[in-house]
N, C-alpha and C positions, 0 to 999 in steps of 0.2 A: 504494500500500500504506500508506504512512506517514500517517498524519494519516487515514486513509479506514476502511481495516481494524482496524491497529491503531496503539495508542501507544509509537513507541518511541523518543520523545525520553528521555535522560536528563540530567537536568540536574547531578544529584549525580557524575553522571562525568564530565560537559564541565568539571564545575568543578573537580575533582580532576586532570584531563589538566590543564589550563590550570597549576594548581599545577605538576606534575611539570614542565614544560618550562620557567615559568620569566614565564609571562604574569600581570600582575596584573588579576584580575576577581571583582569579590563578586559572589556566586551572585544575586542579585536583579537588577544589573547584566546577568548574562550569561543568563539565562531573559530577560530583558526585549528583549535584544541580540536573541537568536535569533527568538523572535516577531518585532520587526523583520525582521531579515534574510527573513522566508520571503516575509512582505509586499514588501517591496523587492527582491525576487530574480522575483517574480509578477507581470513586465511582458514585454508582446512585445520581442521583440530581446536580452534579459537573456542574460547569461553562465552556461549553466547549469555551469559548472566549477566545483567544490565547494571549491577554493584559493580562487578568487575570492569563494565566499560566504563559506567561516571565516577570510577573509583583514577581511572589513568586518565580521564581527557581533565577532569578538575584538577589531578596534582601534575599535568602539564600546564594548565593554563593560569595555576597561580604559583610554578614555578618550586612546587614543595610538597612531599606526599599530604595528601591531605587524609585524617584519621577515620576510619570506619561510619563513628558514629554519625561524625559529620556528613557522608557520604549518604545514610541511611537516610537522615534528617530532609537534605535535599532531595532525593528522588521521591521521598513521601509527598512531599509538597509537589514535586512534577508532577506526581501522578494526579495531584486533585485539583492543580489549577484548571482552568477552563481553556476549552482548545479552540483554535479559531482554524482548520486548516481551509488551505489554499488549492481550489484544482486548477493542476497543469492547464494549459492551453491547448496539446494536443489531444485529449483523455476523450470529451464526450464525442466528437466525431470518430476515433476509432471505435469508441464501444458501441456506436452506433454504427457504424459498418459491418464490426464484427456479427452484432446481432442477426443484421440482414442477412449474413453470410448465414446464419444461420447456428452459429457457433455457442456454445454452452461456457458460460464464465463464472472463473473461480478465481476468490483471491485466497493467498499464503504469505503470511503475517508474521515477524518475530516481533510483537507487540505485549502489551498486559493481557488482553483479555480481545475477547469475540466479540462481546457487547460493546469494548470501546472503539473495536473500530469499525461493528458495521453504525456506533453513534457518528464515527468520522465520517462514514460513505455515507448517511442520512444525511450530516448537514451540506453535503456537497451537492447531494443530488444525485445521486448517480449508484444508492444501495440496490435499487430497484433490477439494476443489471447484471446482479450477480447471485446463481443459483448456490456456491458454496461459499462458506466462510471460514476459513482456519486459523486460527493463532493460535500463536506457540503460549501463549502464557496460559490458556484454556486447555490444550491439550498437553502437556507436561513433555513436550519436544520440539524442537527448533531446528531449524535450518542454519548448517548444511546436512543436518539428520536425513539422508532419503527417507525416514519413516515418515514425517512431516510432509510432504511433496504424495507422497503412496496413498498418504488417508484422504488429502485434497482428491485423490484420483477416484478412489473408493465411493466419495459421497456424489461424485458425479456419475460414476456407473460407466467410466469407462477402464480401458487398461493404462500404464505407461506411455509406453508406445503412440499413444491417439492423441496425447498431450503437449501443447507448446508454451511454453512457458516463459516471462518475461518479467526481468527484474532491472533493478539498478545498480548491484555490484557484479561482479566477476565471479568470485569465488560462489559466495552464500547464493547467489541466485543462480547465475546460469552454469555455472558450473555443477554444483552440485543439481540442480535439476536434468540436468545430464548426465550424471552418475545416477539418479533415481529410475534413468530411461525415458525418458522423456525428452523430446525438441526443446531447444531452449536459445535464447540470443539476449544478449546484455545492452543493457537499456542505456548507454552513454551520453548523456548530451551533450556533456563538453567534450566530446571525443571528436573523429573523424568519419567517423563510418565503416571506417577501412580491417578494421581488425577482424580476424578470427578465428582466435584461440582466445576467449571464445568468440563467434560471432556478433557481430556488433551493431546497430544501429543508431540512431543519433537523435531518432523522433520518432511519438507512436502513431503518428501519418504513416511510415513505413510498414507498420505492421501486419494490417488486413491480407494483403498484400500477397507478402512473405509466408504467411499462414496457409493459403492456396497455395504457392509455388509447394511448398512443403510437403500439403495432403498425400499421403499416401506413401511417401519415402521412407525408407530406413533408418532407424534411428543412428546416426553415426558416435 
């Protein structure tokens, strides 16, 4: 969802949570911190537990381990602030193609919970076009888990294989949704288009598209 569908990083919050508890991080610091962290969190084997990640991008971006409890403190309060997310520019014309095309849409989530983000895909508009919902903080597994990617497949009623899949990192999305057996291509905007290992794209204009050229192929 995050970083794919829509935007909801907020930096103005991270950085005023960080104030309230008591961590030192100037806002250029801690947006630069977090970029980091998703790169550095975006390796096979990675700790998807979300302590462990605001545990490294806060004692990068205030320059000093920052202590557990404090660690706790803050991500409490992330989780209950109020979310304002952002949809992408290219989201509802592809899901509305894909629809046409006829296609069955599922999102796969390493988030808190199912309820919070089919609350994100309500307030965007766009819950309505998606028959599965999974996250990892509801179902006690995360991605790059293939089990995670297997159960999304499961409640749709199809196999691996019938699957394409579309994220925005490398590793945790398309990669590992290609270890689950499944199509899969990485969702790059600041990229070139040009890569692939994995394969790459740069807008989800491209994706209807790619999804037909794909039908029926081999998973490689």
């Amino acid at each position: 969802m995050g970083g794919t569908l829509v935007e909801d990083r907020d930096f103005e919050a991270f950085c005023e949570i960080a104030e309230q508890v008591g961590i030192p991080a100037h806002p250029d610091d801690l947006a630069e911190a977090v970029r980091w962290g998703m790169n550095e969190f975006d390796r096979p084997g990675a700790d998807p537990d979300r302590l462990d990640y605001w545990t490294a991008v806060l004692s990068k971006a205030s320059k000093a381990d920052v202590p557990a409890p404090l660690v706790r403190a803050y991500v409490d309060r992330l989780r209950r602030r109020p979310r304002a997310p952002h949809l992408f520019s290219d989201v509802r014309r592809c899901l509305e193609r894909l629809k046409d095309d006829r296609r069955v849409l599922g999102v796969v989530s390493n988030s808190w919970s199912e309820e919070g983000v089919r609350h994100a895909l309500r307030e965007v508009g766009i819950l309505g076009f998606f028959s599965a919902i999974v996250s990892s903080g509801t179902e006690g597994v995360a991605k790059p888990d293939p089990e995670i990617f297997m159960r999304a497949a499961r409640r749709i009623g199809v196999v691996p294989s019938e699957v394409f899949y579309v994220g925005d990192l490398p590793n945790t999305d398309a990669r590992a949704a290609a270890a689950a057996g499944m199509h899969s291509v990485w969702l790059h905007r600041d990229g070139d288009g040009l890569g692939d290992d994995p394969p790459e794209i740069t807008s989800l204009s491209e994706l209807p598209k790619l999804v037909s050229r794909t039908e029926g192929a081999p998973v490689k």
